[in-house]
One Martini backbone bead per residue (centre of mass of N, CA, C, O) as a GRO file, in nm:
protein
  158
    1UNK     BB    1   2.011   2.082  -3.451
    2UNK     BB    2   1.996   1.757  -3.402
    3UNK     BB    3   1.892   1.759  -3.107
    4UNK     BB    4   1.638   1.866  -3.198
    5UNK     BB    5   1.553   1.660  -3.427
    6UNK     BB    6   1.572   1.399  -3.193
    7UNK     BB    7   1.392   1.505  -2.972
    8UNK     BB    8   1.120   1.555  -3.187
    9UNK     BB    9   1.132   1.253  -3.292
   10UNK     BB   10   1.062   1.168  -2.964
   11UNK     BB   11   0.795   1.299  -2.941
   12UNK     BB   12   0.666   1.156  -3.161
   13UNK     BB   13   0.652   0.890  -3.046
   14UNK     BB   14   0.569   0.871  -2.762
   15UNK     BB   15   0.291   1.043  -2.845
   16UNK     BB   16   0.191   0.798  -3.038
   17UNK     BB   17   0.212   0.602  -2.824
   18UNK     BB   18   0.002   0.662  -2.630
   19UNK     BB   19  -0.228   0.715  -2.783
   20UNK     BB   20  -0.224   0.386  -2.900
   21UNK     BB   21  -0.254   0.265  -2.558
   22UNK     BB   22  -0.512   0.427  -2.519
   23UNK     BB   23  -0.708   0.336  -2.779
   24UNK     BB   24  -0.607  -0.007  -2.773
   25UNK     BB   25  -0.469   0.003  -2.444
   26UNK     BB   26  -0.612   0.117  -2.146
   27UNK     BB   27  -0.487  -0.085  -1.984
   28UNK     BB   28  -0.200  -0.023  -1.971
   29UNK     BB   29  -0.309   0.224  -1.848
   30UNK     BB   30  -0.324   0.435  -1.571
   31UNK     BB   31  -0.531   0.550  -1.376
   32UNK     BB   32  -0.471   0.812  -1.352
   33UNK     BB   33  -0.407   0.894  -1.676
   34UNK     BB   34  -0.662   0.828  -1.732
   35UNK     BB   35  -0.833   1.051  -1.550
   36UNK     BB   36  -0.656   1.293  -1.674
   37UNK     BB   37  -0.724   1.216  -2.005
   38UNK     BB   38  -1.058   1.124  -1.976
   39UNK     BB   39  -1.066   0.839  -1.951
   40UNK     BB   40  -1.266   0.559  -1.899
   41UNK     BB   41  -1.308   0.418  -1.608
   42UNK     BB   42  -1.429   0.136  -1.446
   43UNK     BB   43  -1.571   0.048  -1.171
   44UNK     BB   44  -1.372  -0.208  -1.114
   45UNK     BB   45  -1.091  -0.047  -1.205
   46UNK     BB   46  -1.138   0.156  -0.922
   47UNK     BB   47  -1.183  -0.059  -0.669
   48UNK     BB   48  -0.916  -0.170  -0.734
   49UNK     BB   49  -0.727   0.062  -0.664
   50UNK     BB   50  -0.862   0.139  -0.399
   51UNK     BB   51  -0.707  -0.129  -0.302
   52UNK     BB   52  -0.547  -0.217  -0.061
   53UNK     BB   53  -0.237  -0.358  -0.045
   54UNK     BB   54  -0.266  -0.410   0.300
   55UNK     BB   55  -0.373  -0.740   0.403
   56UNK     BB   56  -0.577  -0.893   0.650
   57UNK     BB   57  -0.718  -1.197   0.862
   58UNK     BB   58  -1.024  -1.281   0.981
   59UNK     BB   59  -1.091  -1.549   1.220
   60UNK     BB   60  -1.398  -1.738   1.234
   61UNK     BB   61  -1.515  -1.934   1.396
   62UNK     BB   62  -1.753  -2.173   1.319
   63UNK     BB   63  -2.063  -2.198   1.221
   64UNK     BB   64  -2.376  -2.360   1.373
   65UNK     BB   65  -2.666  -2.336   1.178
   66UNK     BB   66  -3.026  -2.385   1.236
   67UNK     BB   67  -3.270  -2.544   1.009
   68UNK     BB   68  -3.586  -2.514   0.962
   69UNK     BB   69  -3.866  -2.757   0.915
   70UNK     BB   70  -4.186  -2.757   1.062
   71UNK     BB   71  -3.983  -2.613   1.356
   72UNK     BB   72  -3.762  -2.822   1.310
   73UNK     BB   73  -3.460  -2.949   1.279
   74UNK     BB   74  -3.300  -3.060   0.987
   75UNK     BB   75  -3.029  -2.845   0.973
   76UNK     BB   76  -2.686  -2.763   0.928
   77UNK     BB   77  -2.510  -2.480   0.890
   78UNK     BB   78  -2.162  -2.433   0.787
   79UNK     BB   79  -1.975  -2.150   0.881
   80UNK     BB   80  -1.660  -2.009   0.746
   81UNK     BB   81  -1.499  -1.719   0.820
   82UNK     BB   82  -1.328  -1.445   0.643
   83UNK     BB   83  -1.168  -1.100   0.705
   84UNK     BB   84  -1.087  -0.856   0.507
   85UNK     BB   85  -0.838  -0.611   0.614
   86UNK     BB   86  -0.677  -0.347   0.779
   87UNK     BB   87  -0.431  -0.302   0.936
   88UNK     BB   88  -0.450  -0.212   1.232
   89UNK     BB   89  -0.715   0.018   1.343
   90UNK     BB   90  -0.945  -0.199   1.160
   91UNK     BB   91  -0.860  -0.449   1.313
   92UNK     BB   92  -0.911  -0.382   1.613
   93UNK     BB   93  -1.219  -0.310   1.577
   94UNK     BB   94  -1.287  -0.594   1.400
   95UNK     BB   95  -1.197  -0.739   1.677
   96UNK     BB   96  -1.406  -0.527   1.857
   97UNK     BB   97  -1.682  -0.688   1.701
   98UNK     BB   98  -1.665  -1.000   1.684
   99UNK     BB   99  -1.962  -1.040   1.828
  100UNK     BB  100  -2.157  -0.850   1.666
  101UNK     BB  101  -2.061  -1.043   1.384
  102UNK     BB  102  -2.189  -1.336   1.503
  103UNK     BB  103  -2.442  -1.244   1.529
  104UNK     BB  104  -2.520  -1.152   1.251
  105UNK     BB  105  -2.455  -1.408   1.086
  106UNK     BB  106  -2.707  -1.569   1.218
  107UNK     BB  107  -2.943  -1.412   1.217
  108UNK     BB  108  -2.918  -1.354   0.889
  109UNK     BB  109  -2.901  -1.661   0.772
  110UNK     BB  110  -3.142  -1.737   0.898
  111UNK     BB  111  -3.320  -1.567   0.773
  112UNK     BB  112  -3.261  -1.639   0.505
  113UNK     BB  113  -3.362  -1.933   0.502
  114UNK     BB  114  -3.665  -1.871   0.624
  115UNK     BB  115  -3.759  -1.687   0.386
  116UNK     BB  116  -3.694  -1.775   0.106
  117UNK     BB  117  -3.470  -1.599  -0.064
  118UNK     BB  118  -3.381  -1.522  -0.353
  119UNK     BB  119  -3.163  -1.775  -0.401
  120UNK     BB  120  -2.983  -1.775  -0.129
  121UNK     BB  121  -2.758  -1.935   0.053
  122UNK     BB  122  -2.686  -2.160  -0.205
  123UNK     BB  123  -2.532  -1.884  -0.273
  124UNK     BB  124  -2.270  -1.748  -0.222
  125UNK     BB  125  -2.279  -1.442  -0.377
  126UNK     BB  126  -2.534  -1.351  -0.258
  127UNK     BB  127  -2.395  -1.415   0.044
  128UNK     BB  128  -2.209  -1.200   0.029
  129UNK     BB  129  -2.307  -0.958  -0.026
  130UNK     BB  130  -2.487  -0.948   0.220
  131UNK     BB  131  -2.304  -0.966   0.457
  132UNK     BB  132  -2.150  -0.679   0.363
  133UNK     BB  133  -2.365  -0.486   0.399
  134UNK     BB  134  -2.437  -0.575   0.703
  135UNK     BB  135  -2.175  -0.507   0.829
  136UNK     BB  136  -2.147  -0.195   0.732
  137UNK     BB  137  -2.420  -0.161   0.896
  138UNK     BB  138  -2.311  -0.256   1.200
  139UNK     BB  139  -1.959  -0.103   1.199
  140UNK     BB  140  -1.945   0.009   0.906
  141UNK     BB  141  -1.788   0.134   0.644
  142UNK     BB  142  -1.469   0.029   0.535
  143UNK     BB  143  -1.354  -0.204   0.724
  144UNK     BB  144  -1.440  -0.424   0.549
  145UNK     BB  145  -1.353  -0.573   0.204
  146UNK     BB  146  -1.429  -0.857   0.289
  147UNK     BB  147  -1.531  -1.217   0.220
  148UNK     BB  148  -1.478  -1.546   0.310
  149UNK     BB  149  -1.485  -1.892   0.244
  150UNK     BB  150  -1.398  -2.172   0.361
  151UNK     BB  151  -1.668  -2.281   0.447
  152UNK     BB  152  -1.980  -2.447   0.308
  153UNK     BB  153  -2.241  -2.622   0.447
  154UNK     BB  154  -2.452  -2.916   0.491
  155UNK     BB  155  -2.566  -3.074   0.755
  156UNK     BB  156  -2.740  -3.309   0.865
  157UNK     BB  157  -2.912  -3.454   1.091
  158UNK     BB  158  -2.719  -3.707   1.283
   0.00000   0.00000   0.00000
């Protein structure tokens, strides 16, 4: 008899504890057991959860590309960019596309740098989110996870 009401009272208690997790701190539940238990989730905290824990970085050489100011070359943009993706078929995929990825970033820097989009190149932020889209848009969805900058700078001409 006493080991059901000691049983009974540690399962009252971790039940206890457990509400008071959920309700107090549901970030220190997990995120599938807050899923099972129907509270919510943030979406960066769903997407941090989906993201693989085994990457590796893809090095693309130094992009060296010319900005125009009234037809003529003005200064020039310096950008080293890391992809980074998933080992395996992922990486050999986008290892052989970076052809095709080293194209669309010159191309699409400079576009955006020459229409004068809003906030522009001069945002890291924001460069980061377009060219992550146009890769998406390029190679297919999932195969970059991230993409980062080891260098970004403009070099005056001579």
């Amino acid at each position: 008899m006493k080991i059901i009401v000691i049983i009974v009272a540690l399962l009252a208690l971790v039940g206890g504890g457990g509400f008071a997790a959920i309700t107090f701190v549901p970030t220190m539940v997990p995120i599938p057991i807050r899923n099972l238990l129907g509270v919510e989730v943030s979406e960066a905290e769903q997407i941090e959860a989906d993201r693989p824990k085994n990457t590796t970085l893809i090095d693309i050489e130094p992009l060296t590309i010319p900005m125009f100011e009234n037809g003529e070359v003005d200064r020039f943009l310096v950008m080293h960019v890391l992809l980074e993706v998933e080992p395996g078929e992922k990486q050999a995929y986008v290892t052989s596309m970076l052809p095709r990825l080293i194209d669309m970033l010159i191309t699409y820097t400079h576009a955006l740098a020459s229409l004068g989009v809003a906030p522009g190149i001069s945002d890291r932020q924001f460069l980061k989110e377009r060219l992550l889209a146009k890769i998406d848009e390029t190679i297919g969805k999932g195969y970059v996870i991230n993409l980062l900058f080891s260098d970004l700078f403009e070099r005056p001409l001579g």
